[in-house]
Backbone as CSV, one residue per row, in Angstrom:
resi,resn,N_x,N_y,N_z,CA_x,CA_y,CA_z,C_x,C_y,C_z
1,UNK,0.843,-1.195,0.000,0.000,0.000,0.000,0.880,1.247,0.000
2,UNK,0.439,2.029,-0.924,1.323,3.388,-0.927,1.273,4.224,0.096
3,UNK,2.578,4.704,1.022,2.199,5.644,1.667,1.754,7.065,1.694
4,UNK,0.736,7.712,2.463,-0.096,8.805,2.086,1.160,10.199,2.436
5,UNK,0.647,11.053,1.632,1.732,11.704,1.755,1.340,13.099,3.038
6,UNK,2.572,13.465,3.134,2.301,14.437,4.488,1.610,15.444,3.871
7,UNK,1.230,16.216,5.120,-0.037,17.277,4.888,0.456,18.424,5.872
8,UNK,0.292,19.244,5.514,0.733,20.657,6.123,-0.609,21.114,6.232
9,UNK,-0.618,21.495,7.439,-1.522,22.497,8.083,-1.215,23.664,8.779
10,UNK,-2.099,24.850,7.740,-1.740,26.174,8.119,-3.117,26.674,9.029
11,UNK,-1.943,27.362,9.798,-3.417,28.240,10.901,-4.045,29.538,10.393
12,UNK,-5.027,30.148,10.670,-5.567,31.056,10.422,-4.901,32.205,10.979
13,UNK,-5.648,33.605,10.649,-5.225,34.952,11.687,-5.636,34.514,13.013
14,UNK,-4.849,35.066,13.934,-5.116,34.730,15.457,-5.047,33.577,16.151
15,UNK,-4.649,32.649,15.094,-4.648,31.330,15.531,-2.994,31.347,15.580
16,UNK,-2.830,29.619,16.347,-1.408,28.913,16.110,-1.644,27.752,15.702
17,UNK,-0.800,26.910,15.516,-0.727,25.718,15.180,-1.661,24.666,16.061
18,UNK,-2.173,25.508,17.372,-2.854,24.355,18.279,-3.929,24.411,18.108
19,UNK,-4.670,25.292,17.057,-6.086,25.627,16.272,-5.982,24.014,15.914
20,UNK,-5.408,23.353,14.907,-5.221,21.589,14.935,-5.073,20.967,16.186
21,UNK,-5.568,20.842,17.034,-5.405,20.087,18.297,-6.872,18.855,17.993
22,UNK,-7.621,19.326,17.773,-8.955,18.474,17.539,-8.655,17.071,16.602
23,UNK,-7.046,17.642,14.886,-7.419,17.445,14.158,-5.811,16.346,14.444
24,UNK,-4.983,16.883,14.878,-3.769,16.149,14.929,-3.887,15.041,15.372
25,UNK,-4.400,14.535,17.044,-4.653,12.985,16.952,-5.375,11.734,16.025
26,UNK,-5.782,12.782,15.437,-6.770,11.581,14.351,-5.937,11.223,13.374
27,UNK,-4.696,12.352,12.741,-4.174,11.946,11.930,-3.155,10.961,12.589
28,UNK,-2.976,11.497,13.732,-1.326,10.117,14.407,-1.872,9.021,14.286
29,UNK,-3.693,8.553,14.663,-3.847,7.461,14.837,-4.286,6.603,13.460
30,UNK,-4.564,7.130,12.099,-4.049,6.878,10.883,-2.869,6.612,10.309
31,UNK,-1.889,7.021,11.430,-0.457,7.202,10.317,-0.077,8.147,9.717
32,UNK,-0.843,9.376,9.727,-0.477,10.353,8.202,0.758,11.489,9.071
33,UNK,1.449,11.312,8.181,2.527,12.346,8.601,2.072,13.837,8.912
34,UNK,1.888,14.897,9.674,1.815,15.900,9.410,2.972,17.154,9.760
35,UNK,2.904,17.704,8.999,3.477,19.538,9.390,2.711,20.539,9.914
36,UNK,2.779,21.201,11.133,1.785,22.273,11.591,2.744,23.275,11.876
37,UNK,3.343,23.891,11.434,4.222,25.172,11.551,3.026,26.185,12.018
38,UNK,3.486,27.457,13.055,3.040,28.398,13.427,3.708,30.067,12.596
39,UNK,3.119,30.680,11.993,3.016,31.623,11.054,3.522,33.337,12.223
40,UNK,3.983,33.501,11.984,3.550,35.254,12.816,3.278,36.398,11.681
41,UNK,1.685,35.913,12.292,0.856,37.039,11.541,0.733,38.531,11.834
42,UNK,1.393,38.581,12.965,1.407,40.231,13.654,0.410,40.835,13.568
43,UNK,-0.618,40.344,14.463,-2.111,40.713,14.720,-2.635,41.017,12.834
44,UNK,-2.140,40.332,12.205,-2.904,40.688,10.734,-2.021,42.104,9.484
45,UNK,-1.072,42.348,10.071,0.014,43.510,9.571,1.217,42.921,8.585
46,UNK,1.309,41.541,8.712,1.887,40.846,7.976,1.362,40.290,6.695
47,UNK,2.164,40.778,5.458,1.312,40.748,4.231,1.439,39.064,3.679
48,UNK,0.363,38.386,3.433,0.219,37.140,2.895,1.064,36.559,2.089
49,UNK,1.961,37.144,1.300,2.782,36.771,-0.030,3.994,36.865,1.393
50,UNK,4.480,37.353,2.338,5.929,37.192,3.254,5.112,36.042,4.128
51,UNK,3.901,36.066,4.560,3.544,34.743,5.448,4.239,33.524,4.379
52,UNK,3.825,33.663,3.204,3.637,32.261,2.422,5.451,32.307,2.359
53,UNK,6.408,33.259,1.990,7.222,32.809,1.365,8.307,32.419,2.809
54,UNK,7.995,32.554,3.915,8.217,31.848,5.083,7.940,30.515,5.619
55,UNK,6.478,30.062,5.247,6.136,28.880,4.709,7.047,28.172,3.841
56,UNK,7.492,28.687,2.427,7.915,28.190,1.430,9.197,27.303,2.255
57,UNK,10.276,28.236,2.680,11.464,28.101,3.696,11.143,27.098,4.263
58,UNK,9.902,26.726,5.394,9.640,25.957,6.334,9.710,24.959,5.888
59,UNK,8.735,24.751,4.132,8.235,23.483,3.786,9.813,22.635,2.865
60,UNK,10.641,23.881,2.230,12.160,23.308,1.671,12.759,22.971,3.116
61,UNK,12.887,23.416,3.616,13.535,23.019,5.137,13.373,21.103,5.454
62,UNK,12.363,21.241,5.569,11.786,19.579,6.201,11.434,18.940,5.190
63,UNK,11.175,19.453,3.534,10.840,18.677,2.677,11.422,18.230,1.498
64,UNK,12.202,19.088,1.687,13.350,19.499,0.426,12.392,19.800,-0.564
65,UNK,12.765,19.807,-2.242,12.075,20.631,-3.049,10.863,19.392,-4.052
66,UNK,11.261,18.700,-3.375,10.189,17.039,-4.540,9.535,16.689,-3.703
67,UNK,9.388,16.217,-3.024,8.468,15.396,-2.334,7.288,15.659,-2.112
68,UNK,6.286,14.738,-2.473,4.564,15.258,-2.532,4.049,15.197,-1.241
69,UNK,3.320,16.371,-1.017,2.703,16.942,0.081,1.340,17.225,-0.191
70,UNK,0.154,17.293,0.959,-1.036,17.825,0.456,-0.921,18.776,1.485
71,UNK,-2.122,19.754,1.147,-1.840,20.938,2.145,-3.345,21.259,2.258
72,UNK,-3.647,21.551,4.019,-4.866,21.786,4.784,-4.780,22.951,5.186
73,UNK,-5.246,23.938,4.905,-5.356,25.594,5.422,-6.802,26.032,5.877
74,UNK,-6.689,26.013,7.285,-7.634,26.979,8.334,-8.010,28.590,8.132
75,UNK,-8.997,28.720,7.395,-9.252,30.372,7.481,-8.209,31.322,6.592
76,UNK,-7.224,32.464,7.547,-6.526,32.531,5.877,-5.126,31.945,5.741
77,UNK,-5.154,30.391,6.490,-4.058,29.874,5.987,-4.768,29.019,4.741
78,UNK,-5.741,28.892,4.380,-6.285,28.356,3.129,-5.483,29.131,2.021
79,UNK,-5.643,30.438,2.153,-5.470,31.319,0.936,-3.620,31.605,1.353
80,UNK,-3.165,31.626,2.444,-1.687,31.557,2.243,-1.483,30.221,1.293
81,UNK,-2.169,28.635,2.008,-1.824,27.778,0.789,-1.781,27.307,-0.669
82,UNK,-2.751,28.202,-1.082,-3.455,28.474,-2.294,-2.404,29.682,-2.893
83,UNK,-2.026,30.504,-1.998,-0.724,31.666,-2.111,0.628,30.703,-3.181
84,UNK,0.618,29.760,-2.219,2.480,29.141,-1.981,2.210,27.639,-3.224
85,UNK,0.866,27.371,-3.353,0.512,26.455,-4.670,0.697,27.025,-6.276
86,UNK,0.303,28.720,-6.012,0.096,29.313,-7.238,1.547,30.282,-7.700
87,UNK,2.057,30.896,-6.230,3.157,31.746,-6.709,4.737,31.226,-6.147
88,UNK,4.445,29.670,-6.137,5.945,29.384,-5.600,6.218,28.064,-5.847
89,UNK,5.253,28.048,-7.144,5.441,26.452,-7.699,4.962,25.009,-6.729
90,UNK,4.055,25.620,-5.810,4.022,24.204,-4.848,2.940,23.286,-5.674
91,UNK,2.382,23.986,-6.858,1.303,22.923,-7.735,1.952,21.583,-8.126
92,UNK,3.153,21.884,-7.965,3.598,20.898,-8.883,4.269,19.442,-8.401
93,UNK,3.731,19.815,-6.695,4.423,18.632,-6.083,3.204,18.582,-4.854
94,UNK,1.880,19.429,-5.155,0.522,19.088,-4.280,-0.297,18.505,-4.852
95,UNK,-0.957,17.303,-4.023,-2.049,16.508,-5.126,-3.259,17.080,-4.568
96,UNK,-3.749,17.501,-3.079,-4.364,17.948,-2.973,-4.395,18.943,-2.298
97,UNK,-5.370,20.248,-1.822,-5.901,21.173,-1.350,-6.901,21.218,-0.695
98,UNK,-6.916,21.060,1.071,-8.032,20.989,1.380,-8.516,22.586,2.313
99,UNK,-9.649,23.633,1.895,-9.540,24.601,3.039,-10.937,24.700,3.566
100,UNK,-10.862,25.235,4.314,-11.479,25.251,5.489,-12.168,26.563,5.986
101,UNK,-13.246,27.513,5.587,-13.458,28.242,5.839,-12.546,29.563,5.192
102,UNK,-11.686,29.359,4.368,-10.937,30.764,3.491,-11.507,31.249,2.582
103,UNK,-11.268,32.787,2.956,-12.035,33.829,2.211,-11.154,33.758,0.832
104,UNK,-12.019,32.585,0.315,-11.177,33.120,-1.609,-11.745,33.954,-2.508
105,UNK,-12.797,34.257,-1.428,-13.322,35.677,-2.512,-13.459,36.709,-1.931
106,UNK,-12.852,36.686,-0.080,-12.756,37.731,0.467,-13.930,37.703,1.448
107,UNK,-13.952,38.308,2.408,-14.769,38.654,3.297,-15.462,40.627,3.962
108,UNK,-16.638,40.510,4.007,-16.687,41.830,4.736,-16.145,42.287,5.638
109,UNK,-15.748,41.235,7.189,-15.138,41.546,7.683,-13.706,42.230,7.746
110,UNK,-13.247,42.439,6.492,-11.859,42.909,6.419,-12.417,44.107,5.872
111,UNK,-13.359,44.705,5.340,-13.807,45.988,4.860,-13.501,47.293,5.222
112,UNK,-13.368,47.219,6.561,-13.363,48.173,7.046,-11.733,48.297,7.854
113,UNK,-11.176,47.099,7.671,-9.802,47.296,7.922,-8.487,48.469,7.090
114,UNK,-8.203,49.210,7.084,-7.161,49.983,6.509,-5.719,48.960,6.066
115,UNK,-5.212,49.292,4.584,-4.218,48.696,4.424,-2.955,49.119,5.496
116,UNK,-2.668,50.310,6.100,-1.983,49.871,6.671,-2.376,50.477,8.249
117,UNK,-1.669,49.595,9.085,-0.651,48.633,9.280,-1.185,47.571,9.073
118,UNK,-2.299,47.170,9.063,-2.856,45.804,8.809,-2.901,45.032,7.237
119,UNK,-2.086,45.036,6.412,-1.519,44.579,5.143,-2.536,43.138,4.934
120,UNK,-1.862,42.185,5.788,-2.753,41.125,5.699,-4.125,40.809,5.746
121,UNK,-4.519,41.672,6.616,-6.262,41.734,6.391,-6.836,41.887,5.607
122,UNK,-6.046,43.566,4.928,-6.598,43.902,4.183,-6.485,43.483,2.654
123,UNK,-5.932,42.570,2.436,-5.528,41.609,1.112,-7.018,40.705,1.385
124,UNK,-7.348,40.126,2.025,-8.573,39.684,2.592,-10.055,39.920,2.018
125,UNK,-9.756,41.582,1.646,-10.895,42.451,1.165,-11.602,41.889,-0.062
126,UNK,-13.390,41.962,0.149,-13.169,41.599,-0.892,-13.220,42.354,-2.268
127,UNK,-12.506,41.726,-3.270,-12.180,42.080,-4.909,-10.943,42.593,-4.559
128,UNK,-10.001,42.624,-3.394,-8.708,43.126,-3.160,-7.516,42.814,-4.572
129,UNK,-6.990,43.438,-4.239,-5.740,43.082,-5.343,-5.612,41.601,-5.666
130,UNK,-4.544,41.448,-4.258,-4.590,40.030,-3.678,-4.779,38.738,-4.837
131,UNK,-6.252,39.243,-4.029,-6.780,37.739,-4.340,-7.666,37.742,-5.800
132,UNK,-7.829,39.122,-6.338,-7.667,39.285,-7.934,-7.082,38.372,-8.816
133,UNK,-5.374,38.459,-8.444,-4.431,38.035,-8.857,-4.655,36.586,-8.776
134,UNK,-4.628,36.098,-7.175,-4.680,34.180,-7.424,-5.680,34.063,-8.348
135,UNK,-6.906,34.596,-8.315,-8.332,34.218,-8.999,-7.832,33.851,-10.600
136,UNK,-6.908,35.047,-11.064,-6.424,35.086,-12.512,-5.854,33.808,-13.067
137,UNK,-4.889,33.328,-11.572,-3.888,32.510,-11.764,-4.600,31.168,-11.588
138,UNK,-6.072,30.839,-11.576,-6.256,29.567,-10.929,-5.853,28.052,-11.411
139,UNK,-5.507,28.704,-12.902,-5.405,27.319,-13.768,-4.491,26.566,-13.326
140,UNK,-3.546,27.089,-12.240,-2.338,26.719,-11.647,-3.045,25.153,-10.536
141,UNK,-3.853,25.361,-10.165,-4.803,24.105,-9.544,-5.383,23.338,-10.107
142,UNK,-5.571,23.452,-11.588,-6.140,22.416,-12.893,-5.584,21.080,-12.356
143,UNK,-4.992,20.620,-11.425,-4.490,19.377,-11.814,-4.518,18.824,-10.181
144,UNK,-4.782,19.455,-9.455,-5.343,19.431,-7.791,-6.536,19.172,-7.629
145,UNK,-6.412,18.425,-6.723,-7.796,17.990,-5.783,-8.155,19.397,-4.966
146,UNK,-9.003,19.894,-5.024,-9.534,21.294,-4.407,-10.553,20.465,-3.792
147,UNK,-10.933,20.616,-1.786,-11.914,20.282,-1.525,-11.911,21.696,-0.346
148,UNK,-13.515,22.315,-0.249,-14.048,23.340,0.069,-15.014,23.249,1.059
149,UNK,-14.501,23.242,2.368,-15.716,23.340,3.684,-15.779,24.624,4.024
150,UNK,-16.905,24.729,4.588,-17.735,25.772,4.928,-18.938,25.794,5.415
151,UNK,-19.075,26.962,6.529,-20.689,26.562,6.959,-21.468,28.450,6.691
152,UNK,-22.711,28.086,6.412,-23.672,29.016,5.965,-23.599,29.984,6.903
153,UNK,-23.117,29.412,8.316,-22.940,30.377,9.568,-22.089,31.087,10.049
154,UNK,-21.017,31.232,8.931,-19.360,31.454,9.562,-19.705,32.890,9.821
155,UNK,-19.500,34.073,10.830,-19.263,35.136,11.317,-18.097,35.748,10.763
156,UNK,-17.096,35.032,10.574,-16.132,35.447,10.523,-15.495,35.818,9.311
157,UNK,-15.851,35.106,8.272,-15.618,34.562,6.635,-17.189,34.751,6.579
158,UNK,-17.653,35.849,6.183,-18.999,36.433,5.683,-18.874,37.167,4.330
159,UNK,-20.073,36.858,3.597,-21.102,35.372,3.846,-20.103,34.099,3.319
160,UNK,-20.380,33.025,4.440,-19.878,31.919,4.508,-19.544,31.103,3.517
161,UNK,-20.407,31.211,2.093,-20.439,30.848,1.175,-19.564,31.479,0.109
162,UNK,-18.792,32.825,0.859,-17.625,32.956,-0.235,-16.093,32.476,0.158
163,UNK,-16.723,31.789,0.854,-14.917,30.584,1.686,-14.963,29.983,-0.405
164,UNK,-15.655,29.472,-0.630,-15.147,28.769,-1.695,-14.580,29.273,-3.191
165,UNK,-14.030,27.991,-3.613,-13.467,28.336,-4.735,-14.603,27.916,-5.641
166,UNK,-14.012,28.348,-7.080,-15.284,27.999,-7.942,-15.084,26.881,-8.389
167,UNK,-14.087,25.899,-7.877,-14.237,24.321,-8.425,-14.278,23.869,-7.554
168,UNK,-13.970,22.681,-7.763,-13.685,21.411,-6.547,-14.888,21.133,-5.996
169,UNK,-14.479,20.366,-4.921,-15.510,19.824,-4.218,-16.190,20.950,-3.291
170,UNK,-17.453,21.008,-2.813,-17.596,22.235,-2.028,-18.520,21.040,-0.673
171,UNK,-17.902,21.128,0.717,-18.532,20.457,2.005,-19.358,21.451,2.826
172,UNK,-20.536,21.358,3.227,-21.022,22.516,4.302,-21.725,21.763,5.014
173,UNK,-20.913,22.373,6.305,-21.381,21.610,7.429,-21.959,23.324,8.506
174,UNK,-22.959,22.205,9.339,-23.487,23.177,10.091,-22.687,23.364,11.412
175,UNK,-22.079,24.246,11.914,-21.747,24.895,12.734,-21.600,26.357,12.841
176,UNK,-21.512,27.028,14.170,-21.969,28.763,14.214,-21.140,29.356,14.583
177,UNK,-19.336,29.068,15.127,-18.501,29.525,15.466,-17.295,29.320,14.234
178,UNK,-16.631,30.502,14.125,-15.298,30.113,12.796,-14.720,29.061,13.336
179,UNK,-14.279,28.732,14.548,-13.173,27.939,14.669,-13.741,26.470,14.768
180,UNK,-14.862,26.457,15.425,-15.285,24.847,15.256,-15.577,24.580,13.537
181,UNK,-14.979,25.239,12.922,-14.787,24.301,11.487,-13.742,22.992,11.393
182,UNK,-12.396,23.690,12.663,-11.687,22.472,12.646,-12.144,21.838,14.247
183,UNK,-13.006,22.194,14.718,-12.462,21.740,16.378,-13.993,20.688,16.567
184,UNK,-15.303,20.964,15.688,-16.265,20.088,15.975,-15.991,18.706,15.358
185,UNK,-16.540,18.011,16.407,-16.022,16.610,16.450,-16.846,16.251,15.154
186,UNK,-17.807,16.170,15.126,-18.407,15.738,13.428,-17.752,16.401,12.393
187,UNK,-17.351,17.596,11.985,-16.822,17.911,11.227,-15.765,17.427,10.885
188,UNK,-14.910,17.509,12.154,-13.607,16.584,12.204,-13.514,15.795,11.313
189,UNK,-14.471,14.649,11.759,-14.470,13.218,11.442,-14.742,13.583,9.957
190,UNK,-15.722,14.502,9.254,-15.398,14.396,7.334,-14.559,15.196,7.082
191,UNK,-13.462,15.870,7.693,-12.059,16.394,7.475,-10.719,15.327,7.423
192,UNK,-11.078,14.190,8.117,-10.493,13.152,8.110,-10.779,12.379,7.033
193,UNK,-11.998,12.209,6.661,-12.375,11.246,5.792,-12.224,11.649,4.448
194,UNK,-12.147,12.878,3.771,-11.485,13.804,2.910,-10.161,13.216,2.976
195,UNK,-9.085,13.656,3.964,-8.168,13.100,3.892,-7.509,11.952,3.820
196,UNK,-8.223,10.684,4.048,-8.133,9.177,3.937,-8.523,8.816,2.521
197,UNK,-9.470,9.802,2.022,-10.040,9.182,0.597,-9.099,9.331,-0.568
């Protein structure tokens, strides 16, 4: 049986790496290798393209430059991963993409944020530069598994329904808090099962 390949999981704004606490034992008790690196987002002032290309570092560091990886992004580590797939060549060694509540088309909540000091948020915006640009670039995922959770209720990533991309698979599950996208135990369990399939 082939082994499954490791999976990087990125945290959201405000989060760390222990935002996966719900999600990490399930994978140890599968086997699946994971990466959960912690990002410094500087309360949101840190612009997405230096989050990702810090990432990039992290993931040559422990992975060197071949080896196939899938990558799980929480909120806007979705769109940092979707960042580091499209502008740093990681398409070409990711089979899949799984996110989780990321604003790929932007959220209101960043509306009213000012570009600066808050850079990262405000890339967030939606129709921002930003994420203009990935949108342009998507063909770069033509060959990825894109799978898209989200719930109708997210507060946070409003309206909830623009977490997604316009392909792939799209999951919506009911829950009313951003963060129990990764932390409710049912959800969990088809975040896992995504990842086993």
């Amino acid at each position: 049986m082939k082994k499954r390949n490791p999976i990087i999981l990125i945290h959201g704004l405000w989060n760390t790496s222990s935002i996966f606490s719900s999600i990490t034992p399930k994978l140890d008790d599968i086997d699946i290798e994971y990466f959960a690196p912690t990002l410094e987002h500087s309360y949101g002032m840190t612009s997405i393209m230096d989050l990702t290309n810090k990432l990039d570092e992290l993931i040559l560091e422990k992975y060197g430059l071949e080896d196939e990886i899938d990558i799980l992004g929480f909120s806007m580590g979705g769109i940092i991963g979707r960042c580091w797939l499209q502008k740093f060549n990681g398409y070409k060694r990711t089979r899949r993409l799984i996110s989780i509540g990321s604003p790929h088309k932007g959220t209101l909540m960043a509306q009213l944020i000012p570009k600066y000091p808050f850079r990262g948020i405000s890339e967030m915006k939606i129709n921002s530069k930003f994420l203009r640009e990935l949108a342009d670039n998507d063909f770069f995922l033509d060959g990825i598994q894109c799978i898209n959770f989200f719930t109708y209720w997210d507060l946070m990533v409003f309206p909830g329904w623009w977490t997604n991309l316009n392909f792939g698979k799209k999951i919506s599950v009911k829950v009313f808090k951003h963060r129990n996208l990764v932390r409710n135990k049912s959800v969990v369990k088809k975040i896992i099962a995504e990842i086993i399939m």
